[in-house]
Every structure is written in C-alpha cells, then in structure tokens.
GUGUMAR-565688 format. One record per residue (C-alpha): residue number from 1; residue in three letters; x, y, z. Coordinates in pm, 1 decimal. Layout:
BEGIN
site nr->NUM rest->ala X->X Y->Y Z->Z
...
END
This chain:
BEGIN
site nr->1 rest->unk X->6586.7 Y->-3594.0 Z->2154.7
site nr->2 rest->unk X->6746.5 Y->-3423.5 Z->1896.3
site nr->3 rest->unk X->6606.1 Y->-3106.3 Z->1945.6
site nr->4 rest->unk X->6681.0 Y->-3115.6 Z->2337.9
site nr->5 rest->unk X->7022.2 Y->-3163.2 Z->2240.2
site nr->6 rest->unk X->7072.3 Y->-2880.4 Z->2011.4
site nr->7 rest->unk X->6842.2 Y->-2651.6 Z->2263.7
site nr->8 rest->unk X->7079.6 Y->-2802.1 Z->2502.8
site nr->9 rest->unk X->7413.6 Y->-2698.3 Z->2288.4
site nr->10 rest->unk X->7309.4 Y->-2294.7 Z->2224.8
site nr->11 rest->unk X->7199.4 Y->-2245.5 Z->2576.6
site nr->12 rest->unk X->7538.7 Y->-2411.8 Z->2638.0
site nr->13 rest->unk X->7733.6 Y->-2172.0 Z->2416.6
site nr->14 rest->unk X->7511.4 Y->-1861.8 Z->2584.3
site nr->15 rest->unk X->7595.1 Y->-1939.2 Z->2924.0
site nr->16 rest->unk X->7975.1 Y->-1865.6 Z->2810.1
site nr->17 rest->unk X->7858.9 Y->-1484.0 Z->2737.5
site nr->18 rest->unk X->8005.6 Y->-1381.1 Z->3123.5
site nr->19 rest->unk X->8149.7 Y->-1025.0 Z->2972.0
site nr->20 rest->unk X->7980.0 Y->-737.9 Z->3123.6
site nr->21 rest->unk X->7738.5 Y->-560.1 Z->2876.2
site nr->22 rest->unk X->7531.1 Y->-321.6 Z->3122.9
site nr->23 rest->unk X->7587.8 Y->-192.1 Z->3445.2
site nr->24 rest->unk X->7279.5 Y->-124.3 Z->3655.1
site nr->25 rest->unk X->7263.5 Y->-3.0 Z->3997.6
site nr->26 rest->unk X->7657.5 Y->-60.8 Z->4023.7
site nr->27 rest->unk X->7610.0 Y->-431.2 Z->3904.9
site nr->28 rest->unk X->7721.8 Y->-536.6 Z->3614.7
site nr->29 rest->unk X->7512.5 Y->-762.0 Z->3387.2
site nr->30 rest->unk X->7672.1 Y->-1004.6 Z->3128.6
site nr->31 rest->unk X->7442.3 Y->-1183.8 Z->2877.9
site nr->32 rest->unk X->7394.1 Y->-1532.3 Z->3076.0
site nr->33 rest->unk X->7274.8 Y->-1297.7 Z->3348.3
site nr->34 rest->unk X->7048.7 Y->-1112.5 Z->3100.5
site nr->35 rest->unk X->6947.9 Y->-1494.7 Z->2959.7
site nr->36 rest->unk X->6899.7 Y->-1660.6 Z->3352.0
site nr->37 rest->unk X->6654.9 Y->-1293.9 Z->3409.3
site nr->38 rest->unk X->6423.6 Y->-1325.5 Z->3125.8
site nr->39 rest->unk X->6410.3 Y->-1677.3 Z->3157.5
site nr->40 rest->unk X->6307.7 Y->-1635.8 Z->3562.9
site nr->41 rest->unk X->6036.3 Y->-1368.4 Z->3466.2
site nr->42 rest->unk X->5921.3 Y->-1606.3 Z->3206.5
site nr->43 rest->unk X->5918.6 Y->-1911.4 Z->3384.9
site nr->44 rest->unk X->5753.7 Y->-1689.1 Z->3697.1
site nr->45 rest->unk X->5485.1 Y->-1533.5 Z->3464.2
site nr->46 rest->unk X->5328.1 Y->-1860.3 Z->3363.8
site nr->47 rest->unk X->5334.2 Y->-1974.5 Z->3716.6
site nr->48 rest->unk X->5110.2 Y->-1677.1 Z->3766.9
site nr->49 rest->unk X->4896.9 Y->-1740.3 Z->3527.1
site nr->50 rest->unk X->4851.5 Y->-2062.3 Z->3570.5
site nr->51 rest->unk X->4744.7 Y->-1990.5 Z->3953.6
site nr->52 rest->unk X->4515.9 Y->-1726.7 Z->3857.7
site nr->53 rest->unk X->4348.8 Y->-1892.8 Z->3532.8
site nr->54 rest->unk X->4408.8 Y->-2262.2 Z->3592.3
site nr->55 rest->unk X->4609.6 Y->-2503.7 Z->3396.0
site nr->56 rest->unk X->4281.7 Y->-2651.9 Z->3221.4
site nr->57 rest->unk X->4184.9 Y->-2343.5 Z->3054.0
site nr->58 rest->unk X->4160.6 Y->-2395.3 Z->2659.7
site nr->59 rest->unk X->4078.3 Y->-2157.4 Z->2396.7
site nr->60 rest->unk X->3754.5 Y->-2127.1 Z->2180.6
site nr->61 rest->unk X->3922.4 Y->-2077.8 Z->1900.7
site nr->62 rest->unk X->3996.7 Y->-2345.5 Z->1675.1
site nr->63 rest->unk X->4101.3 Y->-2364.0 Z->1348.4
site nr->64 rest->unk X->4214.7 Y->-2599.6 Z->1084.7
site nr->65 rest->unk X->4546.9 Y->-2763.9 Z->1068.8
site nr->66 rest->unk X->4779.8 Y->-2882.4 Z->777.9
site nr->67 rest->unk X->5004.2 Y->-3147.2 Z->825.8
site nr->68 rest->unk X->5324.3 Y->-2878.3 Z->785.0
site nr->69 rest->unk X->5125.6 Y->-2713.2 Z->1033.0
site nr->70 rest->unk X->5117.8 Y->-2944.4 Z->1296.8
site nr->71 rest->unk X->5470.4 Y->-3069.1 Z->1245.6
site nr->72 rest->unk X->5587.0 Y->-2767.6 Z->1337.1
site nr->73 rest->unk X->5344.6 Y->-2698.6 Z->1626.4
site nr->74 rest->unk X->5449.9 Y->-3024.2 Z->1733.4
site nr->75 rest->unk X->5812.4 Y->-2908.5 Z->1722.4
site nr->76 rest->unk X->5746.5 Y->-2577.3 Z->1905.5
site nr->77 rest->unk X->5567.2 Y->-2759.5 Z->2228.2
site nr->78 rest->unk X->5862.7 Y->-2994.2 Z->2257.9
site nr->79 rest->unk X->6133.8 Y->-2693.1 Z->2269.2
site nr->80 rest->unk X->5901.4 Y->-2509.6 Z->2491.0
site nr->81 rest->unk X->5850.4 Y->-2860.3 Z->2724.3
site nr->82 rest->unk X->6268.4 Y->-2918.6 Z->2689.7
site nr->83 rest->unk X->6329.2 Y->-2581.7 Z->2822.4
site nr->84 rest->unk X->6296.6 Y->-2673.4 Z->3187.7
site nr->85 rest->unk X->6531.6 Y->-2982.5 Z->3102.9
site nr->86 rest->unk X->6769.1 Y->-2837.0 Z->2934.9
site nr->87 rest->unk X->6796.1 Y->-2553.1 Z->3225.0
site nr->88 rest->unk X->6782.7 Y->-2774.7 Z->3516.9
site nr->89 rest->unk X->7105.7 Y->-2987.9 Z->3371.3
site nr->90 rest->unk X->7307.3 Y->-2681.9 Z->3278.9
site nr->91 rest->unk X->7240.5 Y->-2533.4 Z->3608.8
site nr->92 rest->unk X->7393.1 Y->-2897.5 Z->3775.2
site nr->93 rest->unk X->7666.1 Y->-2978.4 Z->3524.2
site nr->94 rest->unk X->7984.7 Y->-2771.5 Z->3421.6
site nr->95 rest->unk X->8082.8 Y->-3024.6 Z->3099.3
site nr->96 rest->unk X->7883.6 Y->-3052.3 Z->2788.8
site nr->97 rest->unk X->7920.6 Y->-3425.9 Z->2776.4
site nr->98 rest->unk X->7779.1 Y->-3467.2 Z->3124.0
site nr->99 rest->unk X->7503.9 Y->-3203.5 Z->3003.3
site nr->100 rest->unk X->7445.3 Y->-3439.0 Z->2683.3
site nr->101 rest->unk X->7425.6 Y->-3771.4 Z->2837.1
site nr->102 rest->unk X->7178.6 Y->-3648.6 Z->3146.1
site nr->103 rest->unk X->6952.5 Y->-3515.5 Z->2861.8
site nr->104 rest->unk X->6972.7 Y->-3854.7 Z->2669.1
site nr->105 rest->unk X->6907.1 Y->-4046.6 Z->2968.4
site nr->106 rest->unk X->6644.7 Y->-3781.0 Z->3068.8
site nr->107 rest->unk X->6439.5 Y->-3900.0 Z->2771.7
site nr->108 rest->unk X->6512.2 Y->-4290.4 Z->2779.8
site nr->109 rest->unk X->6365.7 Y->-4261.1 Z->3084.6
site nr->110 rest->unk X->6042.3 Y->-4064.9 Z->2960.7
site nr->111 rest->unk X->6062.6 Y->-4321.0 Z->2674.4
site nr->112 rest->unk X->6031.6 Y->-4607.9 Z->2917.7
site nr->113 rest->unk X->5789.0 Y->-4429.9 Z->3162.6
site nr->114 rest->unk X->5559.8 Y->-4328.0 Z->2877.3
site nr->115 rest->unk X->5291.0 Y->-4593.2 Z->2879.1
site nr->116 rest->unk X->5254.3 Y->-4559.6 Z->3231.8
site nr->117 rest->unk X->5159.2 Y->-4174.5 Z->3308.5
site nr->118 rest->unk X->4952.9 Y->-4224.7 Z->2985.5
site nr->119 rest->unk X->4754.0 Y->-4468.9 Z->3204.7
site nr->120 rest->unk X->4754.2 Y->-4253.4 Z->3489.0
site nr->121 rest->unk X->4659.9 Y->-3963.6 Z->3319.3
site nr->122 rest->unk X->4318.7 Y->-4168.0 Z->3124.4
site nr->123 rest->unk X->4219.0 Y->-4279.7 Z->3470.8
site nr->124 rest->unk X->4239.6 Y->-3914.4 Z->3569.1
site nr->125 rest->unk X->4027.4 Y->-3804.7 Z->3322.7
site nr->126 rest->unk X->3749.9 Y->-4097.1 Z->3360.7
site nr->127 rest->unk X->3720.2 Y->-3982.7 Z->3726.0
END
C-alpha cells in the first residue's frame, strides 16, 4: 500500500506540470499532457501485444534468483500493477486526500477479496 501511495503522490505532483513546454501543430503540450501521451501509448502497446501474442505467453529463459533479487522484482510488478490504480483515481478525484483514501480502500478491498479470486483462479487452472 505504501508504494501505491507514494506512486500515487508523484503522479499527483506531475499532473500539476500544466505550463506549456512544446507547441506542436499549433497545440501546446505541457508535461501532464506529455505524461497522460506516453502513458496512453504504453498502456495501448501492451493491449496489442497481448491480442497478438496472448496473455499466457512465458519466456524460456529462466534464471536463478537471490532473495534481494526477488524483493525487488516483487516491488517492480506491484508499481507496474498500481499504475492503472493510481491513474484511474487521479483521473476521478481533484484532492489528494480523496486520491489517498480511494487507494487505501482500493487495497482493503483486494485484501479482503484475496482468498477468493485465488480460488477462482486454482479452479481455472484445474479445468
């Protein structure tokens, strides 16, 4: 939760960069409209490639983990997995507190919900 909340906070703080910086086409561009771009053409490229090469696809590779290792893979999937949280409540909320307390109860609710798509997901697989 902790790390939602601080991914929460910057994107917070880089939705406030509304100053012009380019100008293309006659439109000007400020950095949250630089940020809300990238993050369309990323969010849209993995939708593509997740049509085109299926969600199931996994890697040959594999290789050996440390523990430091996997902490911080562990870390890196759960910003990655936040990201569409954290953008869906700043795109429905103008106050940070209202921002902070939909992500908290965003999670409670995962918390709570937890044991239950874990079931759902074993039957899934035993089918």
């Amino acid at each position: 939760m902790g790390t939602r909340l601080l991914l929460l906070f910057s994107l917070s703080c880089l939705t406030h960069l509304t100053a012009p910086l380019l100008t293309f086409f006659r439109q000007e561009l400020s950095g949250r409209d630089l940020i809300v771009i990238a993050g369309g053409l990323l969010k849209s490229s993995l939708e593509v490639h997740n049509k085109f090469e299926g969600e199931g696809t996994q890697s040959s590779f594999c290789a050996a983990v440390s523990f430091a290792g996997g902490v911080i893979q562990i870390g890196l999937i759960d910003i990655v997995v936040s990201l569409d949280l954290v953008i869906v409540v700043i795109g429905m909320a103008n106050r940070l507190v209202i921002m902070a307390l939909a992500v908290v109860f965003a999670v409670i609710i995962l918390l709570l919900l937890a044991k239950g798509i874990s079931a759902y997901n074993e039957q899934d697989i035993r089918r």
